[in-house]
Each structure stands twice: as structure tokens, then as C-alpha cells.
N, C-alpha and C positions, 0 to 999 in steps of 0.2 A: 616026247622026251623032255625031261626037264632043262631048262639051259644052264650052262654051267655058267661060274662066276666069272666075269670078264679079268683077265690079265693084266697086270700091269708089272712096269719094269722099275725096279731103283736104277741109280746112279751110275751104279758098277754093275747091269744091264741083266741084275738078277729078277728072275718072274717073282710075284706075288702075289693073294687073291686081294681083291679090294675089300678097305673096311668099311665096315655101316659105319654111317654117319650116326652119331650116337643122340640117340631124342631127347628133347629137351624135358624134362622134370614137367609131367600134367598140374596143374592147378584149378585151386575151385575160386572163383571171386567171390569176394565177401560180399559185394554190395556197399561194404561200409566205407564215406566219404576219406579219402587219402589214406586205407590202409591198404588197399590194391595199387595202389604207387608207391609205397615203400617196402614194400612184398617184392614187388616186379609183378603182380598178375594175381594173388590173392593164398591162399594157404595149400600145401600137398595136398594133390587131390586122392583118395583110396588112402589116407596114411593118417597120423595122428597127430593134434598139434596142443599142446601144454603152455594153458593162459593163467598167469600165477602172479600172485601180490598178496598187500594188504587185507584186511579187512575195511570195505567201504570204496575199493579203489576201481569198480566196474567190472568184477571179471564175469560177475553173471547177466549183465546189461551186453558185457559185447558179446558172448556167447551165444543169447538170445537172440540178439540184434544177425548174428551171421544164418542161423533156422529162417527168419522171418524174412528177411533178403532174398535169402536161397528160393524161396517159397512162391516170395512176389515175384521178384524180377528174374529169374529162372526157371522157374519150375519144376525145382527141387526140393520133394516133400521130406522131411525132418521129424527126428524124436529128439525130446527134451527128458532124461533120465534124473528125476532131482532127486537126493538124498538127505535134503533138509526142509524145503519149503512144498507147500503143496501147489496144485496147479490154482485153486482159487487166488491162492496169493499170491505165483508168480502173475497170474493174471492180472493183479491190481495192480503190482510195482511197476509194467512195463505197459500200462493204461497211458501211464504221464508223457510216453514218449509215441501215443498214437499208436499202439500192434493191440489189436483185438485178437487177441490169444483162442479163445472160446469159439468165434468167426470160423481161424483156420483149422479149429479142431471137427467143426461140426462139416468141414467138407472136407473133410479127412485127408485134410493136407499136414496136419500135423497131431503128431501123438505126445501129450504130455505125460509120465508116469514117477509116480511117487513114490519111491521106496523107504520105507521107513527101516534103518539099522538101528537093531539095538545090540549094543556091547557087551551087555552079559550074555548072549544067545550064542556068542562067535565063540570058536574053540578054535585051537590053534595045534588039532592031531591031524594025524595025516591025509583023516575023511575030510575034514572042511577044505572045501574051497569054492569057487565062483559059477558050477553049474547052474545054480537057479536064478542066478542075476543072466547068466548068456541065455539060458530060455527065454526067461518074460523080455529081453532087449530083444531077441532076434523074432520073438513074435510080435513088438512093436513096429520094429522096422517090417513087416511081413505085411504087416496090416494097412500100412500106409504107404507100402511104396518107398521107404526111406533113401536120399541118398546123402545125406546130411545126419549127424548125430550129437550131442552133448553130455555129458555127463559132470553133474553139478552138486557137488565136490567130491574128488579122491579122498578128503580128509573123513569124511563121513562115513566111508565103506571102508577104507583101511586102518580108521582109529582104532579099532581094538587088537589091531600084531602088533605082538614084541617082540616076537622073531624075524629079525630082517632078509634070514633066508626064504621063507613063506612068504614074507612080503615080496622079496623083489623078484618070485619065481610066480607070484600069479601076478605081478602087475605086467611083469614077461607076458602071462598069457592073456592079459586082457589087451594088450594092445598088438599082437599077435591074432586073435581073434577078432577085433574090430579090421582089420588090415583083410581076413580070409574074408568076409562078409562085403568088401570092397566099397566101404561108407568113408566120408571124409568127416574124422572126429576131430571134437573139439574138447580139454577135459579142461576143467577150473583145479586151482592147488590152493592152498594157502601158505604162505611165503614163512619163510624157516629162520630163526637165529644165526645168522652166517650161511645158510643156503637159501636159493629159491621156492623149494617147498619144504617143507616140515620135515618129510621123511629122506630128503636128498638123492631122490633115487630116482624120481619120474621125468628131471630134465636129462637125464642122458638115454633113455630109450623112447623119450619124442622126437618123431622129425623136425619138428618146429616150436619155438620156446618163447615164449611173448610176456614181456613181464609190464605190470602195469604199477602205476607209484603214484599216490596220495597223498603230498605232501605240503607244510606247513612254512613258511618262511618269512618272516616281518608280520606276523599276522597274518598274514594273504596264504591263499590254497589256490596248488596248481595240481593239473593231474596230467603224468607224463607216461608215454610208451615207449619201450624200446624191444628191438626186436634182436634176444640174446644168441638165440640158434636158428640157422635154416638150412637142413641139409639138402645138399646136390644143386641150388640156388645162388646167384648174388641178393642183398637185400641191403635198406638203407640200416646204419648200425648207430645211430644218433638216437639221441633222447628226441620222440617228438611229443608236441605239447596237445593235449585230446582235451574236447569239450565234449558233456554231455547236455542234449538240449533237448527241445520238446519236439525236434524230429528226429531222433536219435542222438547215435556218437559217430565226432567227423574230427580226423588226424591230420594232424595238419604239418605237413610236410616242408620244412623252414628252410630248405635253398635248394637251388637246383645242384647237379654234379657238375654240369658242363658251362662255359661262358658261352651260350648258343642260340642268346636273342636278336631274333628278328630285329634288324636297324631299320625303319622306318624313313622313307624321303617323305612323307606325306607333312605338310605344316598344317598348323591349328595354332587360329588368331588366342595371341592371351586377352582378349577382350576388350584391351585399350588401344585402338590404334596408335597412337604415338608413340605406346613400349614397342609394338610391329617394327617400327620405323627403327629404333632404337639397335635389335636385333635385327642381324642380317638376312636372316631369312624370311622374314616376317614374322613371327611367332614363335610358336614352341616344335617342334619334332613330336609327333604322334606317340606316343609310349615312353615317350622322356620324362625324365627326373627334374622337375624345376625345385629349386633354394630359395626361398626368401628370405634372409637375415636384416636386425635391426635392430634399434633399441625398442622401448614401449610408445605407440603416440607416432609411427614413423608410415604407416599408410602400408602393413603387408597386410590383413585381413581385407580391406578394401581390396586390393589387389587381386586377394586370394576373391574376392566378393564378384569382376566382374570376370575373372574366368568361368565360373561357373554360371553367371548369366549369357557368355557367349556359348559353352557349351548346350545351354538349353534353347539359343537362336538356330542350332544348328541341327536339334532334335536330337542331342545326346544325355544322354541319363549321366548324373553327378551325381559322388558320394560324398556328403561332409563330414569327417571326424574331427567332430568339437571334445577339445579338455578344456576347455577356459569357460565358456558360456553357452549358454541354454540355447536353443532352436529360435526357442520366439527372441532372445535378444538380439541374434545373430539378423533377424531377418530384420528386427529394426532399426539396428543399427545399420544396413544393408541398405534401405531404405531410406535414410538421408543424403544418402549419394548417389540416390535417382535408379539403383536397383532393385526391383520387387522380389521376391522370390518366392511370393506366396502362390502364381498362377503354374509356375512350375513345381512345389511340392504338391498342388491340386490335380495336376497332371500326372503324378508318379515321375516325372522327369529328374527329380533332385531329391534323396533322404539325407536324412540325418542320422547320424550316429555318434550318440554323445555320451561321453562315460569320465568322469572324476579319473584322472589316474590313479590316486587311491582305491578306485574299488575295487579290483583286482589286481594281479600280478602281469607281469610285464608279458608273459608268456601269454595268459589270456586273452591281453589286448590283443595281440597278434592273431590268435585262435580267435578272436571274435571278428576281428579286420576282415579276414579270411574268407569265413562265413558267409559275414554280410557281404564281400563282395562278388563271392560265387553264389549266391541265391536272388543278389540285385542284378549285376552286369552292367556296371557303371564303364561307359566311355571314359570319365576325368574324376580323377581323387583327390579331396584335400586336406590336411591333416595339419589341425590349429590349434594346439602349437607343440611340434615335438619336443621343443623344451623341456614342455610339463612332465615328458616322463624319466626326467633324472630327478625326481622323488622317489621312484620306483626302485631305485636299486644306482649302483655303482657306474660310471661314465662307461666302463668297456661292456656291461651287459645290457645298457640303454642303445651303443652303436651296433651290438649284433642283432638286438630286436629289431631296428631300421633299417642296416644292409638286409635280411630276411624279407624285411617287408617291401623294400627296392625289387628285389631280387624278385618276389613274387608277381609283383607289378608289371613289372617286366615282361616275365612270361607270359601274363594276360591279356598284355599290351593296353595297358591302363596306364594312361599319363597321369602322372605324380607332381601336387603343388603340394609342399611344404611349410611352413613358415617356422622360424627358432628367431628366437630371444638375443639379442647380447646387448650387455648393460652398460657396453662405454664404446667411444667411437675407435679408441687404440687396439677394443678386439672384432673393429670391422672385418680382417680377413680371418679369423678362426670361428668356429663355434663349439659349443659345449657337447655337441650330440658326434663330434668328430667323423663326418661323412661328405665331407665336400668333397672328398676324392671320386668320390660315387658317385654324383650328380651331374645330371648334363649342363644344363644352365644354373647359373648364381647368380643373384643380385643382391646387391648390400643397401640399404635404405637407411638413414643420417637423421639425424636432426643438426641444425648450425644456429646460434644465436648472431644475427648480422645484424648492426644498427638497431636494435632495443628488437627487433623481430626474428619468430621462429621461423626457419627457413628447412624445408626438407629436400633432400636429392636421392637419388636415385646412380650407381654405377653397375656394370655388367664385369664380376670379377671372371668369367669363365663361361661360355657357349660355345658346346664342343660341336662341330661341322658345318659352322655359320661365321661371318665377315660379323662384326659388332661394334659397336662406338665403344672408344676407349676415353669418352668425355664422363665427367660428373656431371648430372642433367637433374636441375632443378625440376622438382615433383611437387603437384598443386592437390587438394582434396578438396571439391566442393560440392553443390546440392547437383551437379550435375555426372559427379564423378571425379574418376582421376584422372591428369592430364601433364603428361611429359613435357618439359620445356627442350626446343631445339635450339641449335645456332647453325650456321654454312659453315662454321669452322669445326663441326663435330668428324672427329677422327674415326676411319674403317682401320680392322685391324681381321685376319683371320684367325 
């Protein structure tokens, strides 16, 4: 006998059957770098999802990219249904990003197929409609096992209705039909005069709706994602900023939701013993945010020079992001104050990553920060000089590029050195990039003209969960490095 369902009582001590607990939404993972984190888990699985923009703005790159994924790292064989390009030529466009198309076709892991529409063939009586496109699809997917699908563009197969009722009664049934056949489809659109796709009708019978944008701003090109619908789902509902590179496209997801980083007790020397002494804890906090402000000539690149010499005493990998000067300058100048850096980038212990802020857009920097730091895994990051990127754009969109980049740092647990710009000593406690709020430790660095000589110092405006000197401490730069001046009368303060 079957068991019946267990009882339970409400308040006012009435029976009831117990309810299922209602299943969460299945998903398919894309494989693709941070769009399975802003998904929650990757696109409806068995259901249909509608990837639409521009022209030029990736929608056939990530559609592709989610087959090829499925393929590798799941082992979920895919059709690719194109109605524009052939497979020779999807073949060569998606060369540049390492997918041997032809590879996975010849072990019949994936089916490329070409339909060619042409416009005057279509009629629009009550005999046409889409049987012989669900034939040749459901024998592709038959042939290979499919559980992954594409179809590359709706503009192409539904270009020739003018009758909106024929249109939106077989696009019913073609997503209808991908749904009975239980593939998780992917379909490309092209983006509409005031709507998302041309025909305005395909974002509201997709489960999920993913708009892609190509755009032009000061010169500069950024390419951005955002994800417009996801039904039965939470999802992130921000514009994020997407790169396309020569190992695919990776989204890069610019803040967490929650304040939920790991506070580290671990300290990590900054390199100079005498700033140790200076700071109460000795150093820095492991995944901390250090500040360096100052004017030009004031000893924070030095600074910034022998933290990352002591991070590679300790066998930790450093990132350096240079705006102001080249690798090799950086290293010779680096060099006259008694740090090499050259046995450590021979090591792979230390790269460089050096880009003009000029040569892309602020978002880019970001989406390439990103990158490079989830493909290196750098222990200590330094970034010389964020200044430089208020040429990029406006004070409040240079400070959300940085709390992001904080923010990411964070969750990595990649300790953050800094250095910013100010050009007189009356704006020692502000800066231009307005994030001191954000940062663990600060330190302001001086210049003083005293008796016909230049004199530098050094003060700790802020060290959050450390005893610190609240003196101004003369700061020396020579061939042997940098070195704190102390007194017995220097002040602890918590």
C-alpha cells in the first residue's frame, strides 16, 4: 500500500497535507567566464533563452562559445543551426578564439548546419510554415546526441512575414517545439528601433533574455551585458562589462551583493622594516587595501617597488599595473634603490601589466584587471597610479571603477597597494579618485623645503585594526632603499 501523505496541523489545530517543497529552476552552465555568476548557475535548462543586440556586439561569438563549453567541459553534444554564414566560415571566425569547429564536428560532438533562406520562396498562406526546418533540426540533434542547441539568426528565417499573426503563431511554435524535444536553446535577434529585437515579439516568449551592447563613447569601445529577463530565477540586473579575447568571452561581474569579506589577522611585511615599526601591527593585513598619496618626486612608487620585492621573498606572485611607465623603466628605476626585479619576473613570480589609460575605456581596464588576475593568481597587486585614470572619464565614474576593483580584490583576497597623485600639500588629506573611505591603510608622503633642502615625510592618516604612529616621520630614498626616520617620542594611537 502506498503511504499516505503525512499530516500536519495549522494554528487553529486544522489537518492539512504537506506541501512539496517547490524545485529550484534546472540550469545549464555556460562554461563562460562570470556569466554563470550572474545567471546564479548558467541559462534554463530544457527552455529557450534570447541573446539580442547590435550588429558586431558578440551574439554569435557567445552562442558559439556556450556549444563549445557544453561539449568540453560537460559533455554536452550541440547543433549549431546558422541561417547566414556557413560552417566553413563559422569555422574561421571562431579559430581566433582557439574552438576547432571541424575537431568537434568529425567526432560527432557537434552538428553545424546551414540553411540557406531565401525570401521570395516564403509565402505567407496558410500551407507555409516551419515543418521542414523541425525535420532537418530534430535530425541534427538525433545524429549527435544533442543537448544543447543554437539557432543563428531569427532575423533570417523570419525576414520575409508581414503578417504578425503567422509570425508570432509559429515563433509560438518553434519555441514550443525546442521545449517538447527537451534541448537547452540558444537563439541570436537583432536589436529593434525601440525594441530588443526587430520584430518585438521574441523577448516575451523567451525564458531568458540577454542583451549585448557595442558601444562608442570619447572614442573608446566598450562591450557591455546585461541580463533583461530571467524567468523563475534571481539574476544580477547590472550592465556588466565583457571582453572578448583569444580564449574566448569572460563577464566580468563588478561587485559583490553582500559586505561578506573575509577580514584576515594574517600581516604581510610592506617591505621596509621601519614603515613595520611605524604601523602597529607590523605591516599590512593580508587582503587589505593600502593608499599611497603625494605629490610627484615623494618616494610612493619606491614604496610601491619594495613591496613587491618582499612579496617575492616570501614566494608570492605580484601583479603590477603600470599607467605612467614601461616594465623596463619601472625595473630601472626600481634598481637604483637596491631592488632587482628582474630574477623575479624570470621566475614568473612578478608580471606586468601596463596599458596607457587612454587605450581603452575605464570599463575595460577593469575587464582586463580582472582577467589578468584570475589567469595569474597574484598574492599583492599594485596599481601606479590611479590617478591616471581621471582622463578616462568623470571623478564619480573613475571612483566606481576602483571601489569594483577594491571590491573584487577583496573577495580574491589579493592585497591592494595603490598610489594617487596630489599636487599640493593643502590637499594631503583628500584625493581626486575619492576612495579613502574604502581603504584600510593611508599614507600621505610630503615634500618640505627646510633650510635650502628637500626634505620628505611620511604620515599614517588611517590603519583600520592596528595601534600606529600618529608622528610625521621623515622619509630617506637611497641606493640602498627606503628608510623611515624614528624618535622615543613617536606617538601609538589606535
Amino acid at each position: 500500500m502506498p503511504k499516505e501523505e503525512p499530516q500536519k496541523k495549522s494554528r487553529r489545530g486544522q489537518s492539512f497535507a504537506a506541501r512539496p517543497t517547490p524545485r529550484a529552476l534546472a540550469k545549464a552552465k555556460t562554461g563562460i567566464q562570470g556569466l554563470d555568476e550572474i545567471t546564479g548557475g548558467g541559462l534554463p535548462r530544457n527552455r529557450t533563452t534570447l541573446v539580442c543586440g547590435s550588429a558586431g556586439c558578440g551574439k554569435t561569438m557567445l552562442a558559439m562559445e556556450f556549444l563549445v563549453r557544453g561539449i568540453v567541459k560537460f559533455g554536452e553534444a550541440g547543433v549549431f543551426m546558422s541561417f547566414e554564414e556557413s560552417a566553413d566560415e563559422l569555422g574561421q571566425n571562431v579559430a581566433s578564439i582557439g574552438f576547432d569547429l571541424p575537431a568537434l564536428v568529425r567526432q560527432k560532438k557537434l552538428c553545424i548546419d546551414h540553411v540557406r533562406v531565401v525570401r521570395s520562396e516564403m509565402e505567407e498562406s496558410g500551407d507555409f510554415d516551419l515543418e521542414g526546418m523541425f525535420i532537418r533540426l530534430g535530425l541534427a540533434i538525433d545524429a549527435v546526441g544533442a543537448k544543447r542547441v543554437v539557432l543563428d539568426t531569427l532575423e533570417a528565417l523570419f525576414g520575409g512575414f508581414a503578417n504578425l499573426g503567422i509570425l508570432r503563431a509559429e515563433l509560438r511554435r518553434l519555441f514550443d517545439w525546442l521545449k517538447e524535444r527537451g534541448v537547452t536553446a540558444v537563439i541570436t535577434g537583432e536589436r529593434g528601433e525601440g525594441t530588443l529585437t526587430r520584430h518585438g515579439l521574441e523577448e516575451y516568449v523567451s525564458d531568458c533574455v540577454i542583451l549585448l551592447d557595442h558601444r562608442v563613447v570619447n572614442q573608446l569601445s566598450a562591450r557591455r551585458l546585461r541580463i533583461v529577463k530571467y524567468r523563475g530565477t534571481l539574476h544580477g540586473s547590472d550592465e556588466y562589462p565583457f571582453l572578448i579575447r583569444e580564449n574566448g568571452i569572460s563577464v566580468i561581474p563588478i561587485t559583490s551583493l553582500t559586505l561578506d569579506h573575509t577580514a584576515s589577522t594574517k600581516v604581510v611585511s610592506s617591505g621596509v622594516p621601519s614603515l613595520d615599526k611605524v604601523l602597529g601591527a607590523r605591516g599590512f593585513y593580508r587582503s587589505s587595501t593600502i593608499m599611497l598619496t603625494g605629490a610627484a618626486g615623494t618616494g610612493k612608487s619606491s614604496i610601491a617597488g619594495h613591496f613587491i620585492a618582499e612579496a617575492g621573498r616570501r614566494g608570492e606572485r605580484s601583479l603590477y599595473m603600470a599607467l605612467e611607465e614601461s616594465q623596463s623603466e619601472i625595473v630601472r628605476n626600481t634598481r637604483s634603490i637596491g631592488i632587482n626585479m628582474t630574477p623575479l619576473i624570470r621566475r614568473d613570480m612578478l608580471r606586468f601589466h601596463v596599458a596607457r589609460p587612454t587605450a581603452y575605456g575605464l570599463e575595460m581596464h577593469l575587464a582586463s584587471i580582472h582577467q589578468a588576475a584570475l589567469e595569474y593568481r597574484p598574492s599583492v597587486m599594485v596599481v601606479d597610479s590611479v590617478t591616471s585614470l581621471m582622463s578616462m572619464g568623470a571623478g564619480p565614474e573613475v571612483t566606481s571603477m576602483i571601489v569594483r576593483l577594491i571590491d573584487f580584490l577583496k573577495m580574491s583576497g589579493i592585497t591592494l597597494l595603490m598610489t594617487a597623485l596630489v599636487e599640493s600639500l593643502k590637499d594631503g588629506d583628500t584625493t581626486s579618485v575619492n576612495v579613502s573611505s574604502l581603504v584600510d591603510v593611508w599614507l600621505t608622503l610630503s615634500n618640505h623645503d627646510i633650510d635650502g633642502a628637500r626634505r620628505r615625510t611620511l604620515s599614517v592618516v588611517k590603519a583600520r585594526g592596528m595601534g600606529h604612529s600618529n608622528r610625521t616621520h621623515e622619509l630617506t630614498i637611497s641606493n640602498t632603499g627606503v628608510q623611515i626616520m624614528h624618535d622615543t617620542a613617536s606617538g601609538m594611537r589606535s
